[in-house]
N, C-alpha and C positions, 0 to 999 in steps of 0.2 A: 961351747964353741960358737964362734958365730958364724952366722946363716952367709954362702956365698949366693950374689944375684946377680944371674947370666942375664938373665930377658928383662930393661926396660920398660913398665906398662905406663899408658897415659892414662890418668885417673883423676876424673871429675867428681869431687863430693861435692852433694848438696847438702846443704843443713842450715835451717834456718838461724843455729847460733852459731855463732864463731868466735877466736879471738878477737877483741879483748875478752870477752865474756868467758869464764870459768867453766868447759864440758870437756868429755874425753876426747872430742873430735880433735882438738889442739894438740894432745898428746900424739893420734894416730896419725894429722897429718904432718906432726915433725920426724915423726917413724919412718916413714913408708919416703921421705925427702931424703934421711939417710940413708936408706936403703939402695938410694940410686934410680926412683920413680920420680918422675912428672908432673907434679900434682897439681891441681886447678880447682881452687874454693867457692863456688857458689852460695853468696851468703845476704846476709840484710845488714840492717844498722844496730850495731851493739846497743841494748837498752835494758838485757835483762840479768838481772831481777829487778833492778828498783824502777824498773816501765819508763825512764828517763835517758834520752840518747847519752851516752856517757863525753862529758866535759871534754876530754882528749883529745874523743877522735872530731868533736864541731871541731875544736880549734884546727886541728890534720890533717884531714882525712887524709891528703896521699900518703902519710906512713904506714896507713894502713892498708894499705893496698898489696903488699906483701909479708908473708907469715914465714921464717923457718927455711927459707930456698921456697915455697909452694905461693903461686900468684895467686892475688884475692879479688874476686869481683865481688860488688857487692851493688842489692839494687834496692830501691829508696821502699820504705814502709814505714807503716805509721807503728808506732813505738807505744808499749803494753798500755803506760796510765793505768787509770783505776777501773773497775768493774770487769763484769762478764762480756757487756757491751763491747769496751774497748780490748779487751782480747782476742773478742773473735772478730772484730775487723783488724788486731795484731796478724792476727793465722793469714787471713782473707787476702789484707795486702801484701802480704810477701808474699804469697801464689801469684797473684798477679802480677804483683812486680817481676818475679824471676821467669813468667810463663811472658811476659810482652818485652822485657827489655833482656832478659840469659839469654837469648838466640842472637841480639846483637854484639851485646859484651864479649859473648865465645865466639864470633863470626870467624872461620878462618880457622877457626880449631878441631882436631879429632881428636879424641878418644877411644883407646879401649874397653875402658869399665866405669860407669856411670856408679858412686856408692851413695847413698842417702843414708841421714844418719839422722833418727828419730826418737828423742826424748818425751817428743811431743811438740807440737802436733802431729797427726797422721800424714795431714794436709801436707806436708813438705814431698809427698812422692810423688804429688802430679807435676809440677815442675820436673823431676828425676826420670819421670815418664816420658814426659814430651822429651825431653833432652836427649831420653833416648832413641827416640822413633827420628828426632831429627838427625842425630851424629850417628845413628845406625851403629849402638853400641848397649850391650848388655846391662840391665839394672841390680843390682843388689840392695836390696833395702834390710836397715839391722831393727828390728822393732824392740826396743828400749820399754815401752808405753802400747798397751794395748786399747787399741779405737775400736768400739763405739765404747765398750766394757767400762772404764775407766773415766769416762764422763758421766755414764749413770752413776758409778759407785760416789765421785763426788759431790753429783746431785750437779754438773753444773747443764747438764739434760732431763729432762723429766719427760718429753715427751714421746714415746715407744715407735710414734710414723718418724721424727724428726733422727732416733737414733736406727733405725732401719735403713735410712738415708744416707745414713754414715756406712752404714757396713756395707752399704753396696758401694759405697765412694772406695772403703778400703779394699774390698776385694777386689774393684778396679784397677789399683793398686799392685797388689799383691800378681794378682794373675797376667801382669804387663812386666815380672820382673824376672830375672834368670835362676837368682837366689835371693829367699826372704830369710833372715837369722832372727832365731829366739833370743834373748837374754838370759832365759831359765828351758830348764826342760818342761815347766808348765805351761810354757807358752804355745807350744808346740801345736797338742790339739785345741788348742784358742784361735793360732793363727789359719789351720787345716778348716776353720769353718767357713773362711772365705778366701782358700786356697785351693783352687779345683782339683794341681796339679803336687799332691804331698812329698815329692818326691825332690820338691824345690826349697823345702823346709831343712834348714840346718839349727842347732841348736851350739851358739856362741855367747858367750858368756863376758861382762864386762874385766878389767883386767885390774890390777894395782898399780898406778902411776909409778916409774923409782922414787921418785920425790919420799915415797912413803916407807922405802927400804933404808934414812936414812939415819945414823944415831950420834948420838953426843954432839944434835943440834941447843944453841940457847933457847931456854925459854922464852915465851913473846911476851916481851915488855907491858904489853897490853894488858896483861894480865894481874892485875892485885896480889901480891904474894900475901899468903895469910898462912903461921903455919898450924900443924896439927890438921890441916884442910885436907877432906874427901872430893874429890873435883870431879863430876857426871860433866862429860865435856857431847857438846850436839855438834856436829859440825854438817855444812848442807842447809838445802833450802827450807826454809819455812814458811808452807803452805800448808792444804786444807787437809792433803794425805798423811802428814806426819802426827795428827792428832795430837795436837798441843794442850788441847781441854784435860785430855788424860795425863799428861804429863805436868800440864799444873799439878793436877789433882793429887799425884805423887808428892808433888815439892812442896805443896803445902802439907800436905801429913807429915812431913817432915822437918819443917821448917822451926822447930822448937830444938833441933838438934843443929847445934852453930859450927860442927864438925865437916858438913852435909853443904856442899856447893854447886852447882849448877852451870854451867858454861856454853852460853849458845854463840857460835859462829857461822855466821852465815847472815840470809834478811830472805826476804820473798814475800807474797801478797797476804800475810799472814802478822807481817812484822810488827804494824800497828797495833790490832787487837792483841797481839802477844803483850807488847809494853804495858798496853795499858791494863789487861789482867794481873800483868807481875803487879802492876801497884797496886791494884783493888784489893789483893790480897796479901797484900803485904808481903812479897816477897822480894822486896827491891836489896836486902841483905845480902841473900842466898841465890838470887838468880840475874844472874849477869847476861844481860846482850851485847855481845861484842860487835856487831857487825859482818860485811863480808870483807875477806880478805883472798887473795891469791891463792891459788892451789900452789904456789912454792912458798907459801909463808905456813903452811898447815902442820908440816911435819912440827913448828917450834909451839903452835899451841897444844899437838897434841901430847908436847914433851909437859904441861901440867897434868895431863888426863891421866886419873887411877881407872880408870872408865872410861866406853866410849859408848852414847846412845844410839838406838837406832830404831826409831818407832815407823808404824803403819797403822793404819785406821784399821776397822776389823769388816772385809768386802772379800770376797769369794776372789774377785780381781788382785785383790792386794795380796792374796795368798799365794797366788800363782809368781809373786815377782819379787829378784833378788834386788834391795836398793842397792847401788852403785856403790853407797858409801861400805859397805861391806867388807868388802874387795879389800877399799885400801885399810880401814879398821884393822882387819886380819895382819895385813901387812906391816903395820905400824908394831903390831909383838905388848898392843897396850887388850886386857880384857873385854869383852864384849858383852853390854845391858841389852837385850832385844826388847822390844814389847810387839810385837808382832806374830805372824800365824804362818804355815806352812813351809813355802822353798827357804824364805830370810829365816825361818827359825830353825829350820833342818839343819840348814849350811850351819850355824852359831852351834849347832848340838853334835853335828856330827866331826867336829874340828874339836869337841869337846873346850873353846876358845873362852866362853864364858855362862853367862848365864839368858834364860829366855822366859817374859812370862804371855799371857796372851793377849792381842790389840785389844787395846779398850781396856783393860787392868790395872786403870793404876795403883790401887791397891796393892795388886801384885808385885807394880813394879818397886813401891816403894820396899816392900818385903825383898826383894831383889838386892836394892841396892844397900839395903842394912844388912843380907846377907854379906855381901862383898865387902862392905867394912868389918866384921869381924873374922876376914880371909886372913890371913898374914903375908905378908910381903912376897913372899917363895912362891905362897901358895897364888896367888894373883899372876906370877911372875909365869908360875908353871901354863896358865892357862892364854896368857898373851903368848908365850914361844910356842902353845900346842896350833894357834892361828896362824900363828904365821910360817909355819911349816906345813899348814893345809893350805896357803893362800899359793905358798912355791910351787907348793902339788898340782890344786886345782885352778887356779888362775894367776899362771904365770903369765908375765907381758907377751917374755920372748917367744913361748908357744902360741901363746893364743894369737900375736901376729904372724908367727911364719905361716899357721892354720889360714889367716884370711889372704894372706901375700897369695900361697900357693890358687888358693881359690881365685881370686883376679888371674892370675896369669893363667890358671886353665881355661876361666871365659875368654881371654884376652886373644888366646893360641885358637881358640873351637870357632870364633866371630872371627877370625881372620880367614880363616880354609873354608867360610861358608859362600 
């Protein structure tokens, strides 16, 4: 049944990504517009993944100025490019930009609840901070991405005073907000280490878009029809976390078997060296880069997938965190390959949904997915419907928003009587 909503809140997200660009934030803030909230975008210039302002919106920009019912500000940054470098002047300028020009774009505006919504960078909550102290309204920040943790794990810090600097940036952060949300339950005492006040720690979890609850969509054209084909379909970014080395390393051990296909959808700062490994090793047969495409065009590729992957590198960090892509995997009713370690491989085992071997294995995983080819159809079938009836369970959309609905409107109601 759905949710009745007496109390209007005004709700300012921050997030350095937005539509156009592909995150949940687009889902939550067409949610929360139905629901009959307010909602107010603070955002930068769509460029990622491929670090390039997208085509679009040069040509538009004012169409882009509203999403869904929800009004979008957006303030000028320099867009990803290549390197470390231009990343972290990516992060840099959108703080600046939203911390000298969001005070004028909102002029005239209040708020209830301030939400920041953090895949990564950290850096998006000082912006969320100030906005707060200035609209003298509540922060919520959802941490997706654990800072400093998660920049040593990728190496793209190395130095222990530089990342110490960070964590006192994030507990900054954190101890300036009303509620801080986990993503996993491990996140919990990770985030308690620069959380003075534990009590402000909630444990929220990502959701499965409907997009992915839908069936007897077409297949995407895109896609090579070949038949007697096994399809390991990737869907999501590809980057430095998802270990592509080891999942080479699978596809080539198995690249002698022309049953055995591979399907990456998506791109990220990874994409190049991806291509040019598939050809080094000759796997330009078996291993297909498609590209990215829309989170409403997903459900039709993952109508190929007998499989769906879902890697993480093997870091203490990575184990503490469920990838997003999970969620809606579960929800799609297609089998699950993990190659990963802890909460993402629990969730995969304890859904009983598919099979799991450890980061870094691709041995393993190749042993995995030759398991899964001699499954029979039922038996594959049985383990995509045991996902997806642990996704209704444990990460339903509708709960898991009324959970954060009710959360705003109890700051919304406490910051009004004060």
């Amino acid at each position: 049944m759905e949710k009745i909503h007496l109390n209007v809140v005004k709700i300012l997200i921050v997030s350095q990504y937005f539509w156009p660009e592909n995150f949940r934030v687009n889902d939550l803030t067409q949610e929360l517009v139905l629901r009959g909230h307010d909602v107010t975008v603070l955002t930068g210039i769509p460029n990622y993944p491929s670090g390039k302002i997208f085509d679009e919106f040069v040509k538009d920009r004012i169409s882009f100025n509203r999403f869904a019912g929800a009004s979008v500000c957006r303030v000028p940054m320099l867009a990803r490019g290549n390197g470390s470098l231009r990343l972290m002047l990516n992060y840099l300028s959108f703080v600046i930009g939203a911390c000298l020009l969001g005070p004028w774009l909102l002029r005239g505006k209040q708020f209830d609840v301030i939400f920041t919504y953090e895949p990564s960078p950290a850096t998006v909550g000082l912006p969320a901070v100030m906005m707060g102290r200035l609209k003298r309204a509540p922060v919520v920040f959802w941490a997706l991405d654990l800072w400093p943790e998660t920049l040593a794990a990728i190496g793209a810090v190395r130095s222990a005073k530089i990342l110490a600097v960070i964590g006192h940036m994030v507990g900054f952060i954190y101890n300036r907000c009303e509620l801080v949300l986990g993503q996993s339950q491990g996140f919990i005492e990770c985030i308690a280490r620069y959380c003075t006040d534990i009590s402000k720690i909630r444990y929220f979890p990502s959701w499965a878009e409907d997009v992915f609850n839908n069936n007897g969509l077409m297949p995407a054209a895109e896609v090579p029809v070949q038949e007697g084909c096994f399809n390991v379909l990737f869907a999501g970014n590809v980057g430095e976390a998802q270990d592509f080395p080891a999942v080479l390393d699978a596809a080539e051990s198995l690249k002698h078997n022309p049953a055995i296909r591979w399907l990456i959808v998506g791109d990220g700062r990874m994409t190049d060296w991806l291509r040019s490994e598939v050809s080094k090793r000759g796997l330009t047969d078996c291993f297909l880069l498609l590209g990215r495409f829309d989170v409403e065009r997903m459900p039709s590729f993952y109508a190929h997938a007998d499989v769906l992957l879902v890697s993480l590198k093997r870091d203490p960090v990575f184990a503490l965190t469920i990838p997003g892509k999970v969620q809606s995997y579960l929800m799609a009713g297609i089998p699950l390959l993990g190659m990963l370690d802890g909460e993402g491989a629990a969730v995969i085992r304890h859904a009983n949904a598919g099979l799991v071997c450890p980061s870094g294995d691709g041995s393993g995983l190749a042993k995995a997915v030759l398991e899964l080819v001699k499954m029979s159809k039922e038996e594959r079938q049985l383990l995509g419907n045991n996902g997806r009836s642990y996704a209704k369970k444990e990460f339903s959309r509708e709960l898991l928003m009324n959970k954060l609905e009710d959360w705003f409107t109890e700051l919304a109601k406490t910051n009004k009587q004060r």
